[in-house]
N, C-alpha and C positions, 0 to 999 in steps of 0.2 A: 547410152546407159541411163535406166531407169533413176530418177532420184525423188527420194522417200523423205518428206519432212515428220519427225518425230517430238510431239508437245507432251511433256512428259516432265514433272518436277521431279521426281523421285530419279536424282543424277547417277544411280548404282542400276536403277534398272532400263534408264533410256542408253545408258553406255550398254548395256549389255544387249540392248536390241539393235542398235547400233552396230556394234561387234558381229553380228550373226548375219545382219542383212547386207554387210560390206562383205561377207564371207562368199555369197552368193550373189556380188556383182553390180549391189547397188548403191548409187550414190548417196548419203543420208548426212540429213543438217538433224539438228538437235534446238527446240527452244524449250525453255523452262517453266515457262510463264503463258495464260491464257491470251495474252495481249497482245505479247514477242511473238508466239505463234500464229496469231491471226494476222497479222500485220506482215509477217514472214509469207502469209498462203495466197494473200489476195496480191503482195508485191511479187513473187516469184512465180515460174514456172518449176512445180512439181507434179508429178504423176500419182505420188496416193501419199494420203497423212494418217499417219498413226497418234490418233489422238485420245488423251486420258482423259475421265469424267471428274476428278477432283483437281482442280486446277488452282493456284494463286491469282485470285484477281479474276479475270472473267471466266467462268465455268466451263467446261467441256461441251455441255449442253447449247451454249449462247454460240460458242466458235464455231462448231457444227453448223449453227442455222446462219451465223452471218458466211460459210465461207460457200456453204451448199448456195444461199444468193447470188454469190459472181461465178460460181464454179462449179461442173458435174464431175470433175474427179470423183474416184473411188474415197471414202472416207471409214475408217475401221478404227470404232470407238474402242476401245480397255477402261476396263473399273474393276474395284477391288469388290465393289456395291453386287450383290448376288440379286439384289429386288426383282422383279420380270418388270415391275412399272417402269425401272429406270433403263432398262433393255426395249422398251415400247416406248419411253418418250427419245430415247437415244433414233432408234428406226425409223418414228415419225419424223424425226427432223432430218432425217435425208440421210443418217451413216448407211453404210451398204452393209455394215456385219458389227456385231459386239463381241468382244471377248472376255471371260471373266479370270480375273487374276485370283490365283497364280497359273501362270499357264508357260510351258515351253518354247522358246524362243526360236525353235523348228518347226513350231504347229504357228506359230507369229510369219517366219518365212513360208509356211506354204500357202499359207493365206493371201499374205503378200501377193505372192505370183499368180496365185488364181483369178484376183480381183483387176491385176494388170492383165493380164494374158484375155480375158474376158472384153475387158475398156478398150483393150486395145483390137479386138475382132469388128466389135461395136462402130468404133469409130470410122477403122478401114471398111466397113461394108458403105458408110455411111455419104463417104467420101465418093464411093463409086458406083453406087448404085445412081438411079431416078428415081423418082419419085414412086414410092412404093406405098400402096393405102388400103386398109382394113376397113371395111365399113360395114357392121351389124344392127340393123336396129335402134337406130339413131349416134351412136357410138363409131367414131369415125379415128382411126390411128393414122398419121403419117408416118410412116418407120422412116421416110428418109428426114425431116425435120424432127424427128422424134416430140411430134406433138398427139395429143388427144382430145378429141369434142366431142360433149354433150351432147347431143340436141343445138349443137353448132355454138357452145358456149367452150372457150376454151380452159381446159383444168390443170395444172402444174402437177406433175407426176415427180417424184425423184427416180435415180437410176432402175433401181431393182424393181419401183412400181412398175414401173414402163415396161421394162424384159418381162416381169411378170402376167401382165395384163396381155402384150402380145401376143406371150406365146399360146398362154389358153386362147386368146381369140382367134389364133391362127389352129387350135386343134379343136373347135367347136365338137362339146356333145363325148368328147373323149375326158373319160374320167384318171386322175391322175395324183397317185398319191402323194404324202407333204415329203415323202422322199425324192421320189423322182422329180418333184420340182425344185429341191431344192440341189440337187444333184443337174439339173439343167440349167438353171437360173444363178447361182453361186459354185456352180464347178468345183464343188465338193462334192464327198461321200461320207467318209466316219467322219469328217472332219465339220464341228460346226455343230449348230442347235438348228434344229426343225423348227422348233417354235419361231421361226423368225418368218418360217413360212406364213402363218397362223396372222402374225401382225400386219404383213403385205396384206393380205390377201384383204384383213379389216381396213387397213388406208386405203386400199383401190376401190371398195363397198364404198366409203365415205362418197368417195368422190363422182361414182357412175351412178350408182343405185336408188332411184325413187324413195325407198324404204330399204333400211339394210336390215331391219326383222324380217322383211320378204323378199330379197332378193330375187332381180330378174335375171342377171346376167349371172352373175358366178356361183353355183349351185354347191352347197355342200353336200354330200354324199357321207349321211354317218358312217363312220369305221371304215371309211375307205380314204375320200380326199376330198375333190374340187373339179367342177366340171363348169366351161363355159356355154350356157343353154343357147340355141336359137332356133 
């Protein structure tokens, strides 16, 4: 049984997420507190946290980056904050998905299970494959260490950057819209914001790209998508 840590002050709505995700078979703790929460994520074994941006005591934002440091679980931030900056500082710092409140506590479970059912293909390939490697143009992927290099410099990806970058690198020159990747990459369809596509795509630029005004590797394609060049 999957079990889900849930850091969420507002105790009428983390019981009720609570309530939905036990309905559908999963294990779930509850902390209140940014502190309780982080302290609960880096002490226990959990499989994904549902964690709030306005927090008592240390922010949603902070717990995020200390727990993405010891941990690649799935992380699925909630805020009531509609901003796209706090949805792009939320995604920088490693969440795999944002949600903005108010939102259904079925569209909470489906998410859920997508982001498990995903981590957990990921890790099983990960476990039994060999050593498996991409190499373009100085750009080198280990899919079975799930690391990436530079120009033989190694860069810290989080979850989604990493599936992201791969998969374009694995479909060079095939163009691909912020649908379908984000239908490949977050195992969704209605479910979810594209724009999240849009964010990756600018943290993976950061990190490969010479100049991200001129991009070598991930080509925008106006009105259409995203193509990896070689």
């Amino acid at each position: 049984m999957s079990r889900i840590l849930i850091i969420e002050d507002e105790e009428a709505i983390a019981d009720l997420e609570k309530d939905y995700l036990e309905l559908s078979d999963f294990e779930v703790e509850i902390k209140n507190t940014g502190d309780a929460g982080l302290e609960a994520a880096l002490a226990q074994d959990f499989d994904l946290v549902v964690l709030d941006l306005m927090l008592p005591g240390m922010d949603g934002f902070e717990v995020c980056k200390k727990i993405r440091e010891e941990k690649n679980i799935p992380i699925l931030m909630v805020s009531a904050k509609k901003d796209d900056i706090d949805k792009i500082r939320g995604l920088g710092l490693g969440a795999d998905d944002y949600m903005t409140k108010p939102f259904s506590p079925s569209e909470l479970v489906a998410r859920v299970k997508a982001h498990l059912a995903r981590y957990d293909r990921l890790v099983g390939t990960a476990v039994k494959t060999q050593n498996d490697i991409v190499e373009i143009r100085g750009i080198r992927i280990d899919k079975t260490a799930r690391r990436v290099y530079v120009e033989g410099e190694e860069k810290a990806f989080t979850t989604k950057e990493f599936d992201l970058l791969t998969f374009l690198a694995e479909h060079p020159n095939h163009v691909f819209t912020k649908e379908e990747l984000f239908r490949e990459i977050w195992d969704m369809d209605s479910i979810g914001d594209i724009a999240t596509v849009t964010v990756h795509i600018k943290k993976i630029r950061e990190k490969i790209e010479y100049d991200t005004a001129k991009p070598q590797y991930i080509e925008t394609i106006w009105g259409v998508g995203y193509r990896f060049k070689i």
